[in-house]
Backbone of each chain as nested JSON, in Angstrom:
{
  "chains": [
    {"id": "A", "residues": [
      {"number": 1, "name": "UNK", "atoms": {"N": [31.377, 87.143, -106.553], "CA": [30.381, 86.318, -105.861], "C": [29.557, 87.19, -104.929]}},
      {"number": 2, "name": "UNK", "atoms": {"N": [28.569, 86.8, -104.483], "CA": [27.069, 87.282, -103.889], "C": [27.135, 86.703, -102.654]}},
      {"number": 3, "name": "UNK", "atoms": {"N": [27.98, 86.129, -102.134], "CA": [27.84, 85.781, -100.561], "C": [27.948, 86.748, -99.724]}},
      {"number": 4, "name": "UNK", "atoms": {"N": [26.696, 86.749, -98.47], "CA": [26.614, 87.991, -97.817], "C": [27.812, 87.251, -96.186]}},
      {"number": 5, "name": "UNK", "atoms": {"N": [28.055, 88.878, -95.594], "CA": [27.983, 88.391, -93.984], "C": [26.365, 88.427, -92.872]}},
      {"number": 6, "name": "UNK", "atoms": {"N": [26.343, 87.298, -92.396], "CA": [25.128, 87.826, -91.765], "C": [25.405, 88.335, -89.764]}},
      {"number": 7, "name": "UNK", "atoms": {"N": [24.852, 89.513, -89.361], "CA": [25.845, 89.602, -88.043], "C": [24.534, 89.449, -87.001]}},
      {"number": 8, "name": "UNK", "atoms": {"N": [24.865, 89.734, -86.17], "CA": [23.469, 89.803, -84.909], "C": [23.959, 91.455, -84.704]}},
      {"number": 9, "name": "UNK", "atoms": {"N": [22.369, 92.013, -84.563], "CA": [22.108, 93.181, -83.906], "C": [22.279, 93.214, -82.032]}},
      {"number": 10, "name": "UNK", "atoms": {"N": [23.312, 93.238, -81.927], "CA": [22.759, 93.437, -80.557], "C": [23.308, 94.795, -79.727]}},
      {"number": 11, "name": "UNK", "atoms": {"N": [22.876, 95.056, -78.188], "CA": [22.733, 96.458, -77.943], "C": [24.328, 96.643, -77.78]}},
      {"number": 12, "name": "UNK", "atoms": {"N": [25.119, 96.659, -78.309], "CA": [26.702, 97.352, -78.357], "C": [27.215, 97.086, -79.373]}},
      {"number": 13, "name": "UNK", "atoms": {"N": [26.495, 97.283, -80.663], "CA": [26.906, 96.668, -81.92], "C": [26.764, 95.555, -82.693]}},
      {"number": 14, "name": "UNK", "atoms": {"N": [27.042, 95.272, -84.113], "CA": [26.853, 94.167, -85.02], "C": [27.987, 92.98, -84.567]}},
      {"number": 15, "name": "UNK", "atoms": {"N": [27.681, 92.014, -84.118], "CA": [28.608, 90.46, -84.155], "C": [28.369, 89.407, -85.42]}},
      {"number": 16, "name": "UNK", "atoms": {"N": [29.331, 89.252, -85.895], "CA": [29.046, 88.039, -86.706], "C": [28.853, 86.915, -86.261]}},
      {"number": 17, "name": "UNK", "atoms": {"N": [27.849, 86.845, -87.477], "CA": [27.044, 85.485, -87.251], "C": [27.587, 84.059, -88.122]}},
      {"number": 18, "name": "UNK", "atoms": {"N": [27.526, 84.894, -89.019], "CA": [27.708, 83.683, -90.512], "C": [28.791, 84.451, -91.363]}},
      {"number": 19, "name": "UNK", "atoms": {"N": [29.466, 84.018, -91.948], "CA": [30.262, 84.38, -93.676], "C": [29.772, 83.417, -94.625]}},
      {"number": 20, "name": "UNK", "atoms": {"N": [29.828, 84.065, -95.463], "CA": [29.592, 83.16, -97.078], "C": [27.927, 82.704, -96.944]}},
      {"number": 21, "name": "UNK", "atoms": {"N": [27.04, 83.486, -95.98], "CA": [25.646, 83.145, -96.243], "C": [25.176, 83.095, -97.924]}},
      {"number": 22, "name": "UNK", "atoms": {"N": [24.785, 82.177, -98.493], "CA": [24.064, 82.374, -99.803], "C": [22.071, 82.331, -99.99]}},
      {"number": 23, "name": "UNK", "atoms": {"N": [22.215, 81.794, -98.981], "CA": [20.371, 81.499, -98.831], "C": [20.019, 81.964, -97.553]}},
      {"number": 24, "name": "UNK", "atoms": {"N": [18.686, 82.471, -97.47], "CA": [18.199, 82.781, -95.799], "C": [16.881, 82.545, -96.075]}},
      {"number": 25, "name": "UNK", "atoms": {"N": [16.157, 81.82, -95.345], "CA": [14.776, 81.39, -96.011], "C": [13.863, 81.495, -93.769]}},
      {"number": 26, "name": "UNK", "atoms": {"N": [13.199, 82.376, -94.184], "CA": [12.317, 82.418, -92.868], "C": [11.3, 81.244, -92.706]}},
      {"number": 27, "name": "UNK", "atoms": {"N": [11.17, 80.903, -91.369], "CA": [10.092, 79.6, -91.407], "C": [10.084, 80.17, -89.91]}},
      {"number": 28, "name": "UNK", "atoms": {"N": [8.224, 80.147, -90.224], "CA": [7.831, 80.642, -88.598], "C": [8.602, 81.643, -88.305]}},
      {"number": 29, "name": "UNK", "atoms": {"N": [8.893, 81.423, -87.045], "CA": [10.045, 82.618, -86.142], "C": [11.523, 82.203, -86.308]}},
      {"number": 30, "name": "UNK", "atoms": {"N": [11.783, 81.516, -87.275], "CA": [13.059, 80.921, -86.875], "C": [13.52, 81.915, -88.519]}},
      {"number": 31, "name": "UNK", "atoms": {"N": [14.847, 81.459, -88.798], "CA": [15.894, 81.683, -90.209], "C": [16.513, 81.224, -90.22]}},
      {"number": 32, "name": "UNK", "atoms": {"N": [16.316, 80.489, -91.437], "CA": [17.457, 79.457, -91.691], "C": [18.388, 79.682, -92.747]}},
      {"number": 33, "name": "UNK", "atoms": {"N": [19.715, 79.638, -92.158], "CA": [20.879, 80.456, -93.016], "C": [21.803, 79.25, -93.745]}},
      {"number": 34, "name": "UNK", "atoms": {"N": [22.152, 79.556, -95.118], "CA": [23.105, 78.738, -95.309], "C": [24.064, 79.027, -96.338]}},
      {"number": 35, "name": "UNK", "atoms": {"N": [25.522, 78.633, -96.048], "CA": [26.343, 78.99, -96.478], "C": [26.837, 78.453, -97.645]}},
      {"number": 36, "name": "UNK", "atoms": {"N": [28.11, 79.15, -98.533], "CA": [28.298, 78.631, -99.725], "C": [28.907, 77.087, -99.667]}},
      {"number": 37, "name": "UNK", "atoms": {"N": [29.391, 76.297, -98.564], "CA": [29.328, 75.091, -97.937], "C": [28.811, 74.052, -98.159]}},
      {"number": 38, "name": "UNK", "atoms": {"N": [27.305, 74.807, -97.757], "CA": [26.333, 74.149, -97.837], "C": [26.126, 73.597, -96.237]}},
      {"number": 39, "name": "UNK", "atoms": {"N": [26.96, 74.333, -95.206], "CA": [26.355, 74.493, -93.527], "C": [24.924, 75.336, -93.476]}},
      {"number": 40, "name": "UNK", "atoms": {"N": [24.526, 74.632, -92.492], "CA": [23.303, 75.415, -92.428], "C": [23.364, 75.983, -90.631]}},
      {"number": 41, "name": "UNK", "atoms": {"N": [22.349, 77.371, -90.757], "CA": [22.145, 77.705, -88.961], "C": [21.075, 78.152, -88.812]}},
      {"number": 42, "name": "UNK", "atoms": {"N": [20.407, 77.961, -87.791], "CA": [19.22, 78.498, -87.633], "C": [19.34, 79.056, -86.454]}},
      {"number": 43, "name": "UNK", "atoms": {"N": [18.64, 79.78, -85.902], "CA": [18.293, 80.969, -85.361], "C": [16.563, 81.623, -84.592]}},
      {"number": 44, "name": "UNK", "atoms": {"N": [16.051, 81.609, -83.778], "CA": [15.078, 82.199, -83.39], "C": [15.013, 83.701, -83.743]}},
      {"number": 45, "name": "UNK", "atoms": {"N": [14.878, 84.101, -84.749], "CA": [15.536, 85.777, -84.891], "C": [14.503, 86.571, -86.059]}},
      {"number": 46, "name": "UNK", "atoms": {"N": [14.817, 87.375, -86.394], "CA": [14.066, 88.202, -87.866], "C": [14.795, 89.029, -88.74]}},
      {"number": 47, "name": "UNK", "atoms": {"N": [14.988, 89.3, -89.598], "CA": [16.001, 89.932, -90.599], "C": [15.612, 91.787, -90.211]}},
      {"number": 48, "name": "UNK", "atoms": {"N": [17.02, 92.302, -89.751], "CA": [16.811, 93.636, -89.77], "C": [16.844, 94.632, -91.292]}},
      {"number": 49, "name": "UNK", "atoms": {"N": [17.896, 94.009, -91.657], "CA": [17.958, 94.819, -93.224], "C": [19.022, 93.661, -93.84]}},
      {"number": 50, "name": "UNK", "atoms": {"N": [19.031, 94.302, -95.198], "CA": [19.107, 93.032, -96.08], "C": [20.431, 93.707, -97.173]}},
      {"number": 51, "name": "UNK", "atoms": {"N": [21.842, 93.823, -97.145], "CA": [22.098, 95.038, -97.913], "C": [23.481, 94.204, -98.882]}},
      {"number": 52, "name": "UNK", "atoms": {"N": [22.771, 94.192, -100.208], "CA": [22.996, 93.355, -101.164], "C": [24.516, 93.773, -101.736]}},
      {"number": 53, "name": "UNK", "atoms": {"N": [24.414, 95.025, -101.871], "CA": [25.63, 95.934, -102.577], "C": [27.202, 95.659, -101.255]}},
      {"number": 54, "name": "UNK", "atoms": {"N": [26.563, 96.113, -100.027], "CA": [27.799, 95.862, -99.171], "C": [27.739, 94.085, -98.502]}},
      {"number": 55, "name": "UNK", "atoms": {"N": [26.623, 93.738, -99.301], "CA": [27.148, 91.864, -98.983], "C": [26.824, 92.272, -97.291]}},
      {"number": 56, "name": "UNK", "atoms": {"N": [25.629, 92.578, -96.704], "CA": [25.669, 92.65, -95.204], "C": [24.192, 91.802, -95.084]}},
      {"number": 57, "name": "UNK", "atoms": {"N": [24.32, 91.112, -94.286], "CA": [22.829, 91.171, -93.794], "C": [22.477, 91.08, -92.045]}},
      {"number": 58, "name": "UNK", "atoms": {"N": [21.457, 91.83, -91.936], "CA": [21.641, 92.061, -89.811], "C": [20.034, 91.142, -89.818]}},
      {"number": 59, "name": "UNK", "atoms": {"N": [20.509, 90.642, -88.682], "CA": [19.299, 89.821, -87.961], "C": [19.58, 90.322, -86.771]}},
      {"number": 60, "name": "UNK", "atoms": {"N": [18.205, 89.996, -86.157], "CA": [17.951, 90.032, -84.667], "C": [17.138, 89.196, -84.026]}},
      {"number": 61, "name": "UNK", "atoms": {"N": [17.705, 88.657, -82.909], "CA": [17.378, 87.276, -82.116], "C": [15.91, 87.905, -81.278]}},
      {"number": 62, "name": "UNK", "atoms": {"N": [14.88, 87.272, -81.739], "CA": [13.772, 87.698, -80.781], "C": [13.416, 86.509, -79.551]}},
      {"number": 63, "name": "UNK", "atoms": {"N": [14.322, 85.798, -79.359], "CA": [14.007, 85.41, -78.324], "C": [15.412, 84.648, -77.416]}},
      {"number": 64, "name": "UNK", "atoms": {"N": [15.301, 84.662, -76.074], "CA": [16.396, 84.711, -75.653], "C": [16.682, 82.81, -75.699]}},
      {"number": 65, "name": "UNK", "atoms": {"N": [16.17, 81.92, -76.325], "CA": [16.946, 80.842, -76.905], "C": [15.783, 79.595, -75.128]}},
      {"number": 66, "name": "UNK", "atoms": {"N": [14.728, 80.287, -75.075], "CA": [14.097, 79.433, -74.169], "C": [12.972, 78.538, -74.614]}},
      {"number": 67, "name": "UNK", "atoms": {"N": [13.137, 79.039, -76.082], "CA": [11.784, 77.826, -76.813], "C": [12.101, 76.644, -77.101]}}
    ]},
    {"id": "B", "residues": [
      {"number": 1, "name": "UNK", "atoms": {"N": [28.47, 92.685, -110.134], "CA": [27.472, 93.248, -108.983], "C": [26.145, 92.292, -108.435]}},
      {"number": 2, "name": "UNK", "atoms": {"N": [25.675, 92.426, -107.251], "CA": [24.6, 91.645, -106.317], "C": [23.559, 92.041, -106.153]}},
      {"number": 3, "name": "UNK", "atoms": {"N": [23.262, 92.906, -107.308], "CA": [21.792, 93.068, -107.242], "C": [20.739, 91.995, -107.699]}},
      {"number": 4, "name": "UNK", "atoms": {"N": [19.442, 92.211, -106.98], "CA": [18.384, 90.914, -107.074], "C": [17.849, 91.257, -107.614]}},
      {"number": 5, "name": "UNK", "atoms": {"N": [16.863, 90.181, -108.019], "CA": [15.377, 90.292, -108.796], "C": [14.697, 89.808, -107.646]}},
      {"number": 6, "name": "UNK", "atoms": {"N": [13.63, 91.069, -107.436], "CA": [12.148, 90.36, -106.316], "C": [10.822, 90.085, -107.103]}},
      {"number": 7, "name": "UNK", "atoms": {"N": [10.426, 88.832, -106.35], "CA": [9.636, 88.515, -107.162], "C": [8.248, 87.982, -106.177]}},
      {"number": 8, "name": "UNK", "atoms": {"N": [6.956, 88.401, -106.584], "CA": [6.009, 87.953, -105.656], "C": [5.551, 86.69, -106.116]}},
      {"number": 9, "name": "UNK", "atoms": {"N": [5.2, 86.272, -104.631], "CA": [5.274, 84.522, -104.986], "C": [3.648, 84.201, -105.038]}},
      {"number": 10, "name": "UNK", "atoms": {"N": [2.797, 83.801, -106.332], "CA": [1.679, 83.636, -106.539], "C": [0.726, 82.484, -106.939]}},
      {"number": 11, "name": "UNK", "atoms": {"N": [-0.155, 82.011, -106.479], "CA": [-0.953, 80.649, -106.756], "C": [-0.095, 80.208, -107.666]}},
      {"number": 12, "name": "UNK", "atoms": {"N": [0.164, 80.646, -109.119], "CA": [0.61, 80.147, -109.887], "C": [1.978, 80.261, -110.726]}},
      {"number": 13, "name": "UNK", "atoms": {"N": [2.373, 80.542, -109.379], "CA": [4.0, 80.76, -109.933], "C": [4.819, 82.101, -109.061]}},
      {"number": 14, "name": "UNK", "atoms": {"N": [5.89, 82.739, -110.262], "CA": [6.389, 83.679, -109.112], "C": [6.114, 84.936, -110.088]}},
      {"number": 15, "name": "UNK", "atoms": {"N": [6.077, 86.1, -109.692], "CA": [5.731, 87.262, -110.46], "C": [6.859, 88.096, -110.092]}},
      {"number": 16, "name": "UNK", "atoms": {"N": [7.469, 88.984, -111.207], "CA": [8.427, 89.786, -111.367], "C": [8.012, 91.138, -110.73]}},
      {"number": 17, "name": "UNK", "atoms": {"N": [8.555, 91.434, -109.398], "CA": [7.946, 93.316, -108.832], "C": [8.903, 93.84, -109.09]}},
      {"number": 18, "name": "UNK", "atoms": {"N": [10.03, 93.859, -109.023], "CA": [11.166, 94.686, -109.047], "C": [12.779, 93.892, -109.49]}},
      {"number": 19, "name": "UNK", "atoms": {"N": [13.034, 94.735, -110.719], "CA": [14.509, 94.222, -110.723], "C": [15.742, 94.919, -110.191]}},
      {"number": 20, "name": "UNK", "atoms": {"N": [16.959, 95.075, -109.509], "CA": [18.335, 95.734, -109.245], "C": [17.996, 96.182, -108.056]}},
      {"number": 21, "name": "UNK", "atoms": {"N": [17.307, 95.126, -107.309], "CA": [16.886, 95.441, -105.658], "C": [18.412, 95.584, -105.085]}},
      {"number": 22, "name": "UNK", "atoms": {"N": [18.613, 96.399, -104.005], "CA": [19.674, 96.521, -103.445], "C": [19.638, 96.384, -102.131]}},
      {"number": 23, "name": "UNK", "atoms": {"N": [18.355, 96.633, -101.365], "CA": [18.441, 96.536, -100.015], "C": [16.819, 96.49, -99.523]}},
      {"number": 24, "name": "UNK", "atoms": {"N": [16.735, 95.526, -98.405], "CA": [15.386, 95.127, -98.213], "C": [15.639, 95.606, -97.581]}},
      {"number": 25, "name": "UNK", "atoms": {"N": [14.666, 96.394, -96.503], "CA": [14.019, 96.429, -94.925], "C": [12.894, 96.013, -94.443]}},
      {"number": 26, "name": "UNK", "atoms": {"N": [12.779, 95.16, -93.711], "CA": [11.51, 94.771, -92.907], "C": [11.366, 95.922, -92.021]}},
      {"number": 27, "name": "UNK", "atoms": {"N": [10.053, 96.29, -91.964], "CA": [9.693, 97.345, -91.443], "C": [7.729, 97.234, -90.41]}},
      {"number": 28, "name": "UNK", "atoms": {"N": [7.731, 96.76, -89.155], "CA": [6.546, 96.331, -88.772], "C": [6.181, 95.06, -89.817]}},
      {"number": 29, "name": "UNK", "atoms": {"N": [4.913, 95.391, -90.489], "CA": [4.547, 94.162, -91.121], "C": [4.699, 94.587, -92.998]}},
      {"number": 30, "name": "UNK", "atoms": {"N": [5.861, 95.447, -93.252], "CA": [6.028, 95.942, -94.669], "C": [7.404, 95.926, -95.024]}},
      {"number": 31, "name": "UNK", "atoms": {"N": [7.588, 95.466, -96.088], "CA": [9.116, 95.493, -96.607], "C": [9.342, 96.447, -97.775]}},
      {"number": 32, "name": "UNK", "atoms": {"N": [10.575, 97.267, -97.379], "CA": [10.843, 98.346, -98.32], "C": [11.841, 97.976, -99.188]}},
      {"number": 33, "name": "UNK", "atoms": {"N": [11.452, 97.998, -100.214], "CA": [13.015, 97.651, -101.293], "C": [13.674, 98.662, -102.165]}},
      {"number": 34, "name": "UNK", "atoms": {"N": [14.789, 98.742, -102.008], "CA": [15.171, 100.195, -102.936], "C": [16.176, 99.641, -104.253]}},
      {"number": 35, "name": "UNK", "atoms": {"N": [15.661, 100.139, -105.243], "CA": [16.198, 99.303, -106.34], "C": [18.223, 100.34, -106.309]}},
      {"number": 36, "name": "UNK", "atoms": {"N": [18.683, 99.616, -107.317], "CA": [19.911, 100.471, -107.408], "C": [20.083, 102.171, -108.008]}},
      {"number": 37, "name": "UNK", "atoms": {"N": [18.756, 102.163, -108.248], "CA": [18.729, 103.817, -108.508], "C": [18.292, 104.942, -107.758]}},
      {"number": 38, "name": "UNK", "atoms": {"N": [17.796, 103.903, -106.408], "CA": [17.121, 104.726, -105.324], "C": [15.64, 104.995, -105.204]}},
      {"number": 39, "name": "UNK", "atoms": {"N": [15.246, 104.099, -106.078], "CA": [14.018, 104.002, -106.002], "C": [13.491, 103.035, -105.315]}},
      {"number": 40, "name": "UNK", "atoms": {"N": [12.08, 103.566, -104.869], "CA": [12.257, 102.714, -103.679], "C": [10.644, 102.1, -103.591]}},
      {"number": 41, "name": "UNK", "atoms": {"N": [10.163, 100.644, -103.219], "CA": [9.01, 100.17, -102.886], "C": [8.187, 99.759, -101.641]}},
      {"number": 42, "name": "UNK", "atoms": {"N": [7.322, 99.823, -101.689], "CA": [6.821, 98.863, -100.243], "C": [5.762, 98.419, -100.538]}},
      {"number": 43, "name": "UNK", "atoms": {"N": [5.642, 97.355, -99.905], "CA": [4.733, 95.923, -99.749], "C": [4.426, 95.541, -98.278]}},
      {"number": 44, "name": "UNK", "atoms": {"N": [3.005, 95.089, -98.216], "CA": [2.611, 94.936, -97.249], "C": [2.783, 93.174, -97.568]}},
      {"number": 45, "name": "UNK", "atoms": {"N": [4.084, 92.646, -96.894], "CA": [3.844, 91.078, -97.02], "C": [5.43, 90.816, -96.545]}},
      {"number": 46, "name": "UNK", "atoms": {"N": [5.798, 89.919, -96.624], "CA": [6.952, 88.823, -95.813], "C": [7.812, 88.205, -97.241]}},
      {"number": 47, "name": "UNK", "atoms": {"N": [9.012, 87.876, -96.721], "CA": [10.096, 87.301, -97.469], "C": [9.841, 85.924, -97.107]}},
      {"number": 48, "name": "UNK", "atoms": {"N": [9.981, 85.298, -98.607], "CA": [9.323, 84.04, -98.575], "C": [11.647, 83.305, -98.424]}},
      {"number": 49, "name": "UNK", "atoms": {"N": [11.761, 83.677, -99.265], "CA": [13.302, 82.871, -99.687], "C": [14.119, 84.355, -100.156]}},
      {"number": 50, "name": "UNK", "atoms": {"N": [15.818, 84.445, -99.73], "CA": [16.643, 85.245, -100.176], "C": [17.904, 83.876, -100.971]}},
      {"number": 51, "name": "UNK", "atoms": {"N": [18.43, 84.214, -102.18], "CA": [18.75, 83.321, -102.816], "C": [19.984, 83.793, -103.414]}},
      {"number": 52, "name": "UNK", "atoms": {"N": [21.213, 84.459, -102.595], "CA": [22.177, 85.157, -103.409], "C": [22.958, 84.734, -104.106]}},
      {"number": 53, "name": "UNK", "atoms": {"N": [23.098, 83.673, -104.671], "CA": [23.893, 82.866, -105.587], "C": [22.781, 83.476, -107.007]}},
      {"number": 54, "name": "UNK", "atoms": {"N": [21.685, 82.788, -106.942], "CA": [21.037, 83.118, -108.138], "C": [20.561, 84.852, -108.27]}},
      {"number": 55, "name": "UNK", "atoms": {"N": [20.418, 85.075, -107.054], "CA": [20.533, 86.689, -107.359], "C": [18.774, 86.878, -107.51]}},
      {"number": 56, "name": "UNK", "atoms": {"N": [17.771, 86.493, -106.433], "CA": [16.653, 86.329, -106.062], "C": [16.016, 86.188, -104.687]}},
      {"number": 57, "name": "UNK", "atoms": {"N": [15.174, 87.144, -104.979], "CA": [14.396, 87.387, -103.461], "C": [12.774, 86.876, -104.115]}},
      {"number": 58, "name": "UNK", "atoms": {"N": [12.354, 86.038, -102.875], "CA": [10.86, 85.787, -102.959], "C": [10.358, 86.528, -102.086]}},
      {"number": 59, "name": "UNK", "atoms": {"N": [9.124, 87.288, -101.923], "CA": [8.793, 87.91, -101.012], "C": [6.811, 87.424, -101.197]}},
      {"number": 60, "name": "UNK", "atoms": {"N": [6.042, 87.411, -100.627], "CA": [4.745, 86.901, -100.662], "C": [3.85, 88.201, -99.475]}},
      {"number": 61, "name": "UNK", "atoms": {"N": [2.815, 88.457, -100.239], "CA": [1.873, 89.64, -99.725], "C": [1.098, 88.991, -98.685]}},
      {"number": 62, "name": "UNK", "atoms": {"N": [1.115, 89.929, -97.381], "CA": [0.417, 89.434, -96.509], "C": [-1.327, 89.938, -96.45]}},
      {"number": 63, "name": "UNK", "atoms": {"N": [-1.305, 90.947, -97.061], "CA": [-2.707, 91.469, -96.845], "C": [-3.16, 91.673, -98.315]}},
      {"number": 64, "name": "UNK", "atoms": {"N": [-4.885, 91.8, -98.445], "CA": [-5.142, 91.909, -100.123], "C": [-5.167, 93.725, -100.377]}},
      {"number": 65, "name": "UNK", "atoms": {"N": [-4.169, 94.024, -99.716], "CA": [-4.419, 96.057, -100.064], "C": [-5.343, 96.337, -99.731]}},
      {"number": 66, "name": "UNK", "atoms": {"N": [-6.106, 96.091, -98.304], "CA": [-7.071, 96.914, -97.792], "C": [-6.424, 97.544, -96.605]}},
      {"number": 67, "name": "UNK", "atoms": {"N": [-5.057, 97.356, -96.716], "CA": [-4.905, 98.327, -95.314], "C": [-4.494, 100.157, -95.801]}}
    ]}
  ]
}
Protein backbone atom coordinates (compact mmCIF):
# COMPACT_ATOMS: atom_id res chain seq x y z
CA UNK A 1 0.00 0.00 0.00
CA UNK A 2 0.80 3.79 -0.87
CA UNK A 3 -0.18 5.42 2.34
CA UNK A 4 2.19 8.17 3.19
CA UNK A 5 3.21 9.69 6.84
CA UNK A 6 2.59 13.30 6.71
CA UNK A 7 4.88 15.25 9.62
CA UNK A 8 5.18 19.11 10.34
CA UNK A 9 8.47 20.81 9.62
CA UNK A 10 9.21 22.55 12.47
CA UNK A 11 12.51 24.33 13.87
CA UNK A 12 13.81 21.10 16.00
CA UNK A 13 12.72 18.57 13.62
CA UNK A 14 9.87 16.53 11.73
CA UNK A 15 6.53 15.77 14.14
CA UNK A 16 3.88 13.73 12.96
CA UNK A 17 1.06 14.85 11.69
CA UNK A 18 -1.03 12.17 10.02
CA UNK A 19 -0.43 8.17 9.24
CA UNK A 20 -2.13 6.40 6.50
CA UNK A 21 -2.51 9.90 4.54
CA UNK A 22 -3.89 8.72 1.01
CA UNK A 23 -5.07 12.12 -0.54
CA UNK A 24 -3.69 15.76 0.06
CA UNK A 25 -5.49 18.17 -2.10
CA UNK A 26 -4.39 22.11 -1.56
CA UNK A 27 -7.25 24.72 -1.46
CA UNK A 28 -6.14 28.28 -1.04
CA UNK A 29 -3.63 28.27 1.88
CA UNK A 30 -5.04 25.52 3.60
CA UNK A 31 -4.36 21.19 2.86
CA UNK A 32 -6.55 19.02 3.17
CA UNK A 33 -5.33 15.59 4.26
CA UNK A 34 -7.04 12.39 4.32
CA UNK A 35 -6.55 9.20 5.53
CA UNK A 36 -7.07 5.58 4.47
CA UNK A 37 -10.22 5.97 7.07
CA UNK A 38 -11.49 8.27 5.34
CA UNK A 39 -10.62 11.12 8.48
CA UNK A 40 -9.94 14.13 7.14
CA UNK A 41 -7.39 17.32 8.55
CA UNK A 42 -6.79 20.39 7.48
CA UNK A 43 -4.19 22.61 8.13
CA UNK A 44 -3.12 26.33 7.27
CA UNK A 45 0.28 25.02 5.86
CA UNK A 46 2.13 24.16 2.29
CA UNK A 47 3.73 20.91 1.24
CA UNK A 48 7.58 20.88 1.75
CA UNK A 49 8.46 17.74 -0.25
CA UNK A 50 6.48 14.97 -1.30
CA UNK A 51 8.59 11.53 -1.03
CA UNK A 52 6.64 8.69 -2.56
CA UNK A 53 9.32 5.80 -2.32
CA UNK A 54 9.92 6.44 1.62
CA UNK A 55 5.92 7.02 2.02
CA UNK A 56 6.99 10.65 3.70
CA UNK A 57 5.37 13.69 3.14
CA UNK A 58 6.59 17.23 5.15
CA UNK A 59 4.33 20.20 5.36
CA UNK A 60 4.79 23.39 6.88
CA UNK A 61 2.32 25.50 8.85
CA UNK A 62 2.47 29.08 7.41
CA UNK A 63 0.54 30.52 9.76
CA UNK A 64 0.46 30.51 13.41
CA UNK A 65 -3.44 29.23 13.51
CA UNK A 66 -4.83 33.17 13.90
CA UNK A 67 -7.01 33.13 10.71
CA UNK B 1 6.10 0.15 -5.38
CA UNK B 2 4.51 4.06 -5.02
CA UNK B 3 5.47 5.55 -7.78
CA UNK B 4 2.96 8.20 -9.52
CA UNK B 5 1.78 9.30 -12.65
CA UNK B 6 1.77 13.36 -12.94
CA UNK B 7 -0.45 14.66 -14.89
CA UNK B 8 -1.25 18.37 -16.06
CA UNK B 9 -4.63 19.34 -15.46
CA UNK B 10 -6.12 20.99 -18.80
CA UNK B 11 -9.40 22.79 -20.17
CA UNK B 12 -10.09 19.54 -21.38
CA UNK B 13 -9.10 16.98 -19.30
CA UNK B 14 -5.84 15.76 -17.63
CA UNK B 15 -2.55 15.38 -19.66
CA UNK B 16 0.15 12.78 -19.00
CA UNK B 17 3.88 14.85 -18.04
CA UNK B 18 5.58 12.31 -16.33
CA UNK B 19 5.32 8.69 -15.30
CA UNK B 20 7.44 6.83 -11.97
CA UNK B 21 7.42 10.29 -10.22
CA UNK B 22 9.08 9.68 -6.95
CA UNK B 23 9.37 12.88 -5.23
CA UNK B 24 7.84 16.35 -5.66
CA UNK B 25 9.37 19.57 -4.35
CA UNK B 26 7.69 22.77 -4.22
CA UNK B 27 10.19 25.12 -4.76
CA UNK B 28 9.14 29.24 -4.68
CA UNK B 29 6.48 29.16 -7.35
CA UNK B 30 7.97 25.71 -9.30
CA UNK B 31 7.66 22.11 -8.63
CA UNK B 32 10.47 19.70 -9.25
CA UNK B 33 9.67 16.10 -9.91
CA UNK B 34 12.23 13.41 -10.14
CA UNK B 35 11.06 10.38 -11.83
CA UNK B 36 12.52 6.90 -10.39
CA UNK B 37 15.54 7.08 -12.54
CA UNK B 38 16.64 10.40 -11.40
CA UNK B 39 15.47 12.27 -13.81
CA UNK B 40 14.28 15.12 -13.03
CA UNK B 41 11.49 18.05 -14.13
CA UNK B 42 10.26 21.43 -13.39
CA UNK B 43 7.18 23.30 -13.89
CA UNK B 44 6.26 26.54 -13.26
CA UNK B 45 2.64 25.74 -11.63
CA UNK B 46 0.93 24.21 -8.33
CA UNK B 47 -0.40 20.75 -7.24
CA UNK B 48 -3.84 20.57 -8.00
CA UNK B 49 -4.66 16.84 -6.02
CA UNK B 50 -1.98 14.04 -4.60
CA UNK B 51 -3.96 10.70 -4.85
CA UNK B 52 -1.81 7.75 -3.36
CA UNK B 53 -4.14 5.01 -3.45
CA UNK B 54 -4.54 5.45 -7.24
CA UNK B 55 -0.98 6.37 -7.60
CA UNK B 56 -1.64 10.13 -9.12
CA UNK B 57 -0.54 13.55 -8.86
CA UNK B 58 -2.48 16.52 -10.53
CA UNK B 59 -0.39 19.37 -10.80
CA UNK B 60 -1.82 22.62 -13.02
CA UNK B 61 0.65 25.41 -14.67
CA UNK B 62 0.67 28.63 -13.22
CA UNK B 63 2.27 30.76 -15.85
CA UNK B 64 2.01 30.41 -19.94
CA UNK B 65 6.19 29.94 -20.12
CA UNK B 66 7.00 33.43 -20.33
CA UNK B 67 8.95 33.47 -17.33
Amino acid sequence: MCEAKAYLKKENGLELFMEDVVSITPENSTLILKDILGHSKTIEGKIVEIGLLDHKVVLEITSSGNL
